[in-house]
N, C-alpha and C positions, 0 to 999 in steps of 0.2 A: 458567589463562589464559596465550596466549602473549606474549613481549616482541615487539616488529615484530621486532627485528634478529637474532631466533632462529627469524627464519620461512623456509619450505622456499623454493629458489631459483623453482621454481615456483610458488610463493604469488607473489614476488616480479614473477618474469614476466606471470603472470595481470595484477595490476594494474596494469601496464605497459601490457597489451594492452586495459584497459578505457578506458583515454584516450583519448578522439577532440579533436583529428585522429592517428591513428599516423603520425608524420612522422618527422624524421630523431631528434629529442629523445628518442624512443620508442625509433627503432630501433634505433640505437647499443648504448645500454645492454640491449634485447631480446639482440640478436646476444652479447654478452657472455656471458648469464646461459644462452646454448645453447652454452658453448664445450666444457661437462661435460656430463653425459648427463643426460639428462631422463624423469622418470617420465610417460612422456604419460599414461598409465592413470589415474593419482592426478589428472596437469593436469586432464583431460578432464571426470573425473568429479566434480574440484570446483567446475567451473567451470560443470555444469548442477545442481550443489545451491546456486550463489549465480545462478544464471538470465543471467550472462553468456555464455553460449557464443557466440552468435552475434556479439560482440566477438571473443573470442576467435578467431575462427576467421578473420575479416576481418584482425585482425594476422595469423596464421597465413600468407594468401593474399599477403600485403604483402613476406613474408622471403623471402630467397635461397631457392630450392627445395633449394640442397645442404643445408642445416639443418633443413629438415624432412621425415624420413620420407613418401613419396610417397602410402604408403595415408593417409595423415593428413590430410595434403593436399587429396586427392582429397575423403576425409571432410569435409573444412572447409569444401570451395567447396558439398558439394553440400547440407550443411547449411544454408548460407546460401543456397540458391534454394528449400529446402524452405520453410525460415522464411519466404522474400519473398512463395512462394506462399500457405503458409495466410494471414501478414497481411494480403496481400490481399483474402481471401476474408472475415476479420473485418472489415476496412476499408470493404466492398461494404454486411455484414451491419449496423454501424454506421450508414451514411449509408442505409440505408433504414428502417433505425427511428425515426432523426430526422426524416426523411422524412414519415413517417404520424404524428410525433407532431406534427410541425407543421402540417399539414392536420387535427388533431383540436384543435389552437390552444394545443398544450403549449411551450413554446419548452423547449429544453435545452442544455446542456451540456459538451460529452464532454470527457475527463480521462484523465490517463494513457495505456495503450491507444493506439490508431493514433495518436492525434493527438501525443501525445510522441515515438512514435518517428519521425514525420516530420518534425516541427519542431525536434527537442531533437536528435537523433541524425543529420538530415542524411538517414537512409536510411531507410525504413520497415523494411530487412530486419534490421538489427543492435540490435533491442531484441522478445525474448520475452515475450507477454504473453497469459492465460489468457481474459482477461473481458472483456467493456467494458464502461467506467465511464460515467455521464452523470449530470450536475445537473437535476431539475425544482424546481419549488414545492412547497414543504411538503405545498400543497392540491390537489396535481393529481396524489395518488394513482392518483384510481378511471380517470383518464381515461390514465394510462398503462397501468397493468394492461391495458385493456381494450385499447388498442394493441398489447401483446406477446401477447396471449391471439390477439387476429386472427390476428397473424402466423407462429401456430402454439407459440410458446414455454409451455413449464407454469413454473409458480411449486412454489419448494421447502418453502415456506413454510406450515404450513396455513392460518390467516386469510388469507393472500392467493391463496387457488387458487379456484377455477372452484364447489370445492364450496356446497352448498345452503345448508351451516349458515354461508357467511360473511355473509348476508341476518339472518340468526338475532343475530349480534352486532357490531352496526357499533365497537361503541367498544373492542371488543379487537381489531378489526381495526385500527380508527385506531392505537390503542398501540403494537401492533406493526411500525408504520410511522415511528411518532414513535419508539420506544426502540431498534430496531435503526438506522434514518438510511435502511435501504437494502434494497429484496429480491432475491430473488437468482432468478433465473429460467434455465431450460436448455429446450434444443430437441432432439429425439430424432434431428434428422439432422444437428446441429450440432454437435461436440465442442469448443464455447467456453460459459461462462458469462456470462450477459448483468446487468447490476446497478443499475439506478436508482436516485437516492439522493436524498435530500434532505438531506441532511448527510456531510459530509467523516465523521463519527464520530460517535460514539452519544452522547446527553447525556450517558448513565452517568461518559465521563468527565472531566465536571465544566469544559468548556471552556464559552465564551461566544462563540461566532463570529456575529456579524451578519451572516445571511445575505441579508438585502437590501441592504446596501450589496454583498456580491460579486455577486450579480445587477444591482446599477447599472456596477460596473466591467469587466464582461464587454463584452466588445470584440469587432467581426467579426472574423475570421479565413477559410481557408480548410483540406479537409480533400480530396486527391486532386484539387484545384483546384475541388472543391464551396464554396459558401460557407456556412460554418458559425458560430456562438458558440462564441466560446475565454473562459477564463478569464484576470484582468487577467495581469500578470508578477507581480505583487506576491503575488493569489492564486494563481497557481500556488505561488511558492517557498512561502507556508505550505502548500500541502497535500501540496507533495511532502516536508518533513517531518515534518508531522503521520501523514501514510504511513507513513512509517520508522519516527517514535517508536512510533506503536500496537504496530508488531512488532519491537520492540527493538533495531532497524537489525542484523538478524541475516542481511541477505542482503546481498554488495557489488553487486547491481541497485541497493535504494534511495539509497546512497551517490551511486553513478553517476547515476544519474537526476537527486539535487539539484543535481550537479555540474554535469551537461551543461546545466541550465535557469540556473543560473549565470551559465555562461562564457554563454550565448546572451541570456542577458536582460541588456544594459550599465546600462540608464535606468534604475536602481533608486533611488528616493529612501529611500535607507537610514536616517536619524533615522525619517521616516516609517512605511516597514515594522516595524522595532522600533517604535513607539507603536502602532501596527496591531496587533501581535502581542502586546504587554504588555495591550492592553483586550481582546483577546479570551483569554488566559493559554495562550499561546501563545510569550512570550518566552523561556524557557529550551528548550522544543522547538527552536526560530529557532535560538536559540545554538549549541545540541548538534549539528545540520546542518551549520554553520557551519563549527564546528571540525574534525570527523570530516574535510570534505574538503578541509580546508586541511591537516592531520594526514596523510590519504592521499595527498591527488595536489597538496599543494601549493597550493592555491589561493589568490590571494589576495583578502584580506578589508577593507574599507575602513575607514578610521582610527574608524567609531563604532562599528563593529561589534567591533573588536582593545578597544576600550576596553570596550562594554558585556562583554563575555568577562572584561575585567581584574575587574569589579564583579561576578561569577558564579561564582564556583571552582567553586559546586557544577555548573554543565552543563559545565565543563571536566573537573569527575572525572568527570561521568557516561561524556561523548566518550572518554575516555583505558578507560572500563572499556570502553566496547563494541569500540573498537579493538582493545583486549586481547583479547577477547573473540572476534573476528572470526571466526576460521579456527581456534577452540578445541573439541576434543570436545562440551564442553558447550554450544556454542553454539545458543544455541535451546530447551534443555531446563529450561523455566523450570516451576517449582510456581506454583499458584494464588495463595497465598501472596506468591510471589516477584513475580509480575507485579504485583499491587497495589501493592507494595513499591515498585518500580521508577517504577511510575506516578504515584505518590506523589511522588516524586522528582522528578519530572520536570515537579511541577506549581509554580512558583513561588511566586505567592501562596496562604497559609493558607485565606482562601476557597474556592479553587479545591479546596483537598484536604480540608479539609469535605466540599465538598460531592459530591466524588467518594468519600470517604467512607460521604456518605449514603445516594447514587446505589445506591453498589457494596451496600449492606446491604440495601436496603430497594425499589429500583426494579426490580420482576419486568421476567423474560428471556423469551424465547421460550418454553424448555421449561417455563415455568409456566403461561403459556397453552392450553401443547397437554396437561400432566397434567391437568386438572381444566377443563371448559367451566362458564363461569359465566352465566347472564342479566346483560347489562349493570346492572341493579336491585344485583346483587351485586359489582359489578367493584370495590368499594373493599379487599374480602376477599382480592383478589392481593398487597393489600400484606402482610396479615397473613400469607399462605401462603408466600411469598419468602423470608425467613429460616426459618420454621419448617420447609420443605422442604431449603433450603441447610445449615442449623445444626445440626438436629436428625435429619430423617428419612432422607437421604444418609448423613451417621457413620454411623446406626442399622445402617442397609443394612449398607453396606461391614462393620462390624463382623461382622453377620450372617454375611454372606460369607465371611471371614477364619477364625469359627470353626467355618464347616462348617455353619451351620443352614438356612442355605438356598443349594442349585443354583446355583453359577455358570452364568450364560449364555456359548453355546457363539459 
């Protein structure tokens, strides 16, 4: 792990440039850290393995042109008209699938995605995004599927595809829907992934979100000047770090992204959101956000939030390892092991890690579903099959493998 103050003057630059507004606070110290020569090579390409670039490049466009090499330049602005254009073209793809889910009486959603980068970032062009996200009802699976299915989109998923046999088993279809939160669907002339969710994250990990309360606090909004449902401010900030936590806040996107909903969100009733976030075990996630971007970019944090922090060393080590951790070779290269580990960690109350615990041992995944098709008569048999697959028959494998008994696959 690195210390911050042993980090390369381009690490340091980078996160200078992921600050909106880049104004003169920015640029001063920017102009400084280019007085010595700069490895763009290393800038560039770390800066699209933590999904900032198009920040980047927007500072880039902002400096004296003697400071920055012209092909770079040029590279920077035309990156950011490429970004404006495809987000556009997701932003089109979004408000028309809200679109026919609203005339099919699904109301939704959307998160992350267009909608962040318009509201959070100010520009639609300066935030990179692969998917788009959106909330339904737990219960209004079948009637979105069949929404994306019109509109030409396949499901990745098998219980949730078009196939014959998903008639054959409704209740490992349902499972599938309840234990993942979310499917994942792609369009063959589209190179974005499309994700419906009925949960921020999977039960497996042992959180307790009332999701009918965040569908009562969903608020109009607007998306491209369309009118759309946004989510409250309050639930946004938890699910942009509930975001982060699932993946170990190993990209500075999710940093940035808490940050900018942040500084844009002022009306926070902060005792509030902490009680919010303690009933659904979500408070030490809350914290660990919290800290990371007061830790990075300074931010400040209101006198209950500095206090609940004082009451929590543990999400304060957590924050200080992932920072450490940042911009570290090993960043990201967690064991199965490790992630449980982590997650564990990260859950405050003992209940909670019970029962992510129990979740994580015993609550079959996908790939159990799709090894073995059961008649719903038999589906209680998934639970028995889940460890004995994960525990037993996986080692076996691997072992197998290791000493040569059976064929690697190619």
């Amino acid at each position: 792990m690195m210390d911050r103050r042993q980090w390369r003057k381009e690490l340091k630059f980078l996160v200078l440039c992921t600050q909106l507004p880049f104004d003169d606070t920015k640029l001063d110290p920017a102009i400084d850290l280019l007085d010595e020569a700069i490895d763009w090579e290393f800038l560039i390409e770390t800066s699209y393995a933590h999904a900032v670039t198009p920040l980047l490049c927007h500072a880039l466009t902002q400096l004296p042109a003697s400071l920055v090499p012209s092909d770079v330049r040029e590279a920077a602005q035309s990156h950011i008209e490429d970004n404006r254009s495809r987000n556009n073209e997701m932003t089109k793809a979004l408000l028309q699938i809200l679109s026919d889910l609203e005339k099919a009486g699904v109301p939704a959603v959307p998160f992350k995605g267009p909608f962040l980068a318009e509201h959070y970032y100010g520009d639609p062009a300066l935030r990179r995004y692969n998917d788009l996200d959106f909330l339904v009802d737990r219960n209004a699976a079948n009637e979105t599927i069949n929404v994306l299915l019109a509109l030409g989109y396949k499901a990745t998923l098998y219980a949730a595809s078009a196939d014959k046999e998903t008639a054959k088993f409704p209740r490992r279809d349902d499972a599938l829907w309840h234990l993942a939160g979310e499917y994942l669907y792609i369009h063959p002339d589209k190179p974005f992934a499309v994700e419906p969710h009925w949960a921020f994250a999977p039960p497996t990990l042992g959180l307790d979100l009332d999701y009918a309360s965040i569908w009562t606090r969903a608020r109009p909004s607007t998306l491209s000047t369309v009118p759309i449902l946004a989510l409250s401010p309050q639930d946004t900030l938890l699910s942009l770090a509930l975001h982060g936590a699932k993946s170990n806040w190993t990209r500075l996107q999710w940093i940035t992204d808490f940050d900018r909903a942040l500084k844009i969100e002022t009306q926070i009733d902060w005792p509030l959101l902490l009680t919010k976030a303690e009933q659904a075990g979500l408070h030490r996630i809350l914290l660990m956000a919290l800290q990371l971007v007061h830790t990075l970019f300074g931010s400040k944090l209101p006198p209950s939030v500095i206090a609940a922090l004082e009451n929590d060393r543990i999400a304060q080590t957590l924050a200080a390892e992932r920072m450490a951790a940042l911009f570290s070779a090993e960043n990201g290269d967690f064991s199965n092991a490790a992630i449980t580990r982590e997650w564990s960690r990260t859950l405050k109350r003992p209940r909670d890690r019970l029962r992510y615990v129990f979740r994580t041992l015993f609550m079959p995944r996908t790939r159990h579903f799709e090894t073995i098709s059961l008649p719903d008569r038999f589906f209680f048999v998934y639970y028995a099959f889940k460890p004995v697959y994960d525990y037993l028959m996986i080692p076996l494998w691997d072992t197998a493998k290791n000493m040569g008994l059976v064929r690697r696959s190619k």
